[in-house]
Backbone atoms as SQL, in Angstrom:
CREATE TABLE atoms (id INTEGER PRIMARY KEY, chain TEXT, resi INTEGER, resn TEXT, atom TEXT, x REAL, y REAL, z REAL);
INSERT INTO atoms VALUES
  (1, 'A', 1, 'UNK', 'N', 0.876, 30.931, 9.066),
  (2, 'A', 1, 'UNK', 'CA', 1.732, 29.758, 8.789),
  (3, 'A', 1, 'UNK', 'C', 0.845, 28.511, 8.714),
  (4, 'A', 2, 'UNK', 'N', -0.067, 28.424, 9.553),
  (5, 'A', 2, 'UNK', 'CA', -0.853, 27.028, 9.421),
  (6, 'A', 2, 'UNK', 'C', -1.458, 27.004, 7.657),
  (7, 'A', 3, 'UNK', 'N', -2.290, 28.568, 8.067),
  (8, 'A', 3, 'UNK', 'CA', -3.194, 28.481, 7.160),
  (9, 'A', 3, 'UNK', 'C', -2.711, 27.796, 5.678),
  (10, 'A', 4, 'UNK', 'N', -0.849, 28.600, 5.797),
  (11, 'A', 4, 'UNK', 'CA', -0.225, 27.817, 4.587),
  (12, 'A', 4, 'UNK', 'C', 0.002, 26.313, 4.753),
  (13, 'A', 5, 'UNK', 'N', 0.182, 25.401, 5.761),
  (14, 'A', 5, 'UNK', 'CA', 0.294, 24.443, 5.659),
  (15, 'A', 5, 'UNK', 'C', -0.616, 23.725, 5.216),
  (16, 'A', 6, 'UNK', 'N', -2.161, 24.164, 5.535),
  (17, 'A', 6, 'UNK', 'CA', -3.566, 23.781, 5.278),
  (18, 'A', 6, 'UNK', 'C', -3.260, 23.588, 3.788),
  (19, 'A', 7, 'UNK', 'N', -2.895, 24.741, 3.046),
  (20, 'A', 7, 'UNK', 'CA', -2.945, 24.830, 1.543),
  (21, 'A', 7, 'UNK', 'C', -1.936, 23.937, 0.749),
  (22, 'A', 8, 'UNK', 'N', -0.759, 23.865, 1.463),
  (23, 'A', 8, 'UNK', 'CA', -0.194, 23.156, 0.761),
  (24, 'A', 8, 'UNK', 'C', -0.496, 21.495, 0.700),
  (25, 'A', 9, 'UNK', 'N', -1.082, 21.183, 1.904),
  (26, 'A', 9, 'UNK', 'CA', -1.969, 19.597, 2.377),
  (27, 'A', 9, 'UNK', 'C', -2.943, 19.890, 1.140),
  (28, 'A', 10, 'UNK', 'N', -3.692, 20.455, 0.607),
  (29, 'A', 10, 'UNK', 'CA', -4.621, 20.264, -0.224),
  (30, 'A', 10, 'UNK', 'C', -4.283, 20.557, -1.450),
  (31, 'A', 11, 'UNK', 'N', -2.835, 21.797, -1.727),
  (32, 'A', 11, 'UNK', 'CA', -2.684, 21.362, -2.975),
  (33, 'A', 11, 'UNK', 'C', -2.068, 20.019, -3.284),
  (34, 'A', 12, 'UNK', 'N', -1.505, 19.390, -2.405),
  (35, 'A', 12, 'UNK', 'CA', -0.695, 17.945, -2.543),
  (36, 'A', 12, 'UNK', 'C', -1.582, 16.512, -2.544),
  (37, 'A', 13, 'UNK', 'N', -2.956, 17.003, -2.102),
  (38, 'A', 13, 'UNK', 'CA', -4.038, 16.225, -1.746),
  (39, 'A', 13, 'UNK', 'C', -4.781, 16.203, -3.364),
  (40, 'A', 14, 'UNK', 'N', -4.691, 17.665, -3.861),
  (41, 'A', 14, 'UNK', 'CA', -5.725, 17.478, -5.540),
  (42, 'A', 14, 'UNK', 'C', -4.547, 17.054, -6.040),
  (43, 'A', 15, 'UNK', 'N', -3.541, 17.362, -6.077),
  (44, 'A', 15, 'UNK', 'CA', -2.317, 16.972, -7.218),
  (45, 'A', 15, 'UNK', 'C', -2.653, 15.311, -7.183),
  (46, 'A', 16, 'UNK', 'N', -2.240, 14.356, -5.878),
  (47, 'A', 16, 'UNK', 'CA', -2.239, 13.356, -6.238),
  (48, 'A', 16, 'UNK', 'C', -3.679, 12.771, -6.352),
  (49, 'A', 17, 'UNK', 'N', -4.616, 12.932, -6.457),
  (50, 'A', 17, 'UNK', 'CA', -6.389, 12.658, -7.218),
  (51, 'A', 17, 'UNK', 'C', -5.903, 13.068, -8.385),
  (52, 'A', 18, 'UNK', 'N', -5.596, 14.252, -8.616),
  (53, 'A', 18, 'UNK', 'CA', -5.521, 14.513, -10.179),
  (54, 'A', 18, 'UNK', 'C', -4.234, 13.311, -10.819),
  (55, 'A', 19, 'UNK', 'N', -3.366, 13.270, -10.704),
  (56, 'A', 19, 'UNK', 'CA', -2.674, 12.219, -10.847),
  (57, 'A', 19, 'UNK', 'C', -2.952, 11.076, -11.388),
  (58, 'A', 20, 'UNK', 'N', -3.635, 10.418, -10.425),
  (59, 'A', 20, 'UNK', 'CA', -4.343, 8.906, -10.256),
  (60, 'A', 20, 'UNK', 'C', -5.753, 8.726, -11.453),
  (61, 'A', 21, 'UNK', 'N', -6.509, 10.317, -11.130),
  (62, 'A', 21, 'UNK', 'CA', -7.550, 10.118, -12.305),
  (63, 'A', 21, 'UNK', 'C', -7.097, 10.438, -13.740),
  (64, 'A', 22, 'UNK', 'N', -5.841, 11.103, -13.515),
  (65, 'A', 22, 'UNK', 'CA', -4.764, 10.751, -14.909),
  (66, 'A', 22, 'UNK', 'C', -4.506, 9.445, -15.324),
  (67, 'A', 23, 'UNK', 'N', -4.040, 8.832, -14.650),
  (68, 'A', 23, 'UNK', 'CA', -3.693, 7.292, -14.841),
  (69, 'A', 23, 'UNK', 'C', -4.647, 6.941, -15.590),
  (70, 'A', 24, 'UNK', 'N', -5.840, 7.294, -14.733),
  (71, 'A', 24, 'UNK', 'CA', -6.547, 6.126, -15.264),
  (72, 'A', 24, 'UNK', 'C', -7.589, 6.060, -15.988),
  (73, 'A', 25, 'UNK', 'N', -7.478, 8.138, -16.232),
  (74, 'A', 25, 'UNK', 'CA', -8.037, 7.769, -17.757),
  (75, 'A', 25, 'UNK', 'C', -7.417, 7.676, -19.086),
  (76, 'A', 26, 'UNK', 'N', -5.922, 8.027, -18.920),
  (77, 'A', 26, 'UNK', 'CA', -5.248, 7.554, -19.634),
  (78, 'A', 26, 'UNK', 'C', -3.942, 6.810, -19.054),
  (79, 'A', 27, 'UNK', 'N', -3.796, 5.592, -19.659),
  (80, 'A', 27, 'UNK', 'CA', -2.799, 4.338, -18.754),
  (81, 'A', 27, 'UNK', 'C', -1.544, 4.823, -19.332),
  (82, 'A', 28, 'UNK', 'N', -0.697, 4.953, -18.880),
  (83, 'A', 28, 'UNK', 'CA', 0.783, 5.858, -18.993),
  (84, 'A', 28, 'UNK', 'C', 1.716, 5.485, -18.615),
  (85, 'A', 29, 'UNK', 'N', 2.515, 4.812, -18.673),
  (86, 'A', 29, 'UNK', 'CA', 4.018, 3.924, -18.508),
  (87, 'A', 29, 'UNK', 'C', 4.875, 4.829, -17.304),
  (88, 'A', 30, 'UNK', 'N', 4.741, 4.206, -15.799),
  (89, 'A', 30, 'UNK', 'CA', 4.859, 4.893, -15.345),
  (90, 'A', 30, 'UNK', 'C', 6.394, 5.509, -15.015),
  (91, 'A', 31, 'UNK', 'N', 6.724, 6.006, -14.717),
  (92, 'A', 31, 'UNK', 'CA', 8.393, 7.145, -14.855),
  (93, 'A', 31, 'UNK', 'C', 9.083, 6.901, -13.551);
């Protein structure tokens, strides 16, 4: 159970980096 919590903290951790370095390499009207 942790180990899944670990994973889901880091998939939620790249999602929002990936996100942000979305933004901002492309500027996107945000929703």
């Amino acid at each position: 159970a942790k180990r899944l919590g670990v994973s889901q903290s880091a998939i939620h951790y790249a999602l929002k980096r990936l996100r942000i370095t979305q933004k901002k390499n492309a500027p996107t009207p945000s929703r």
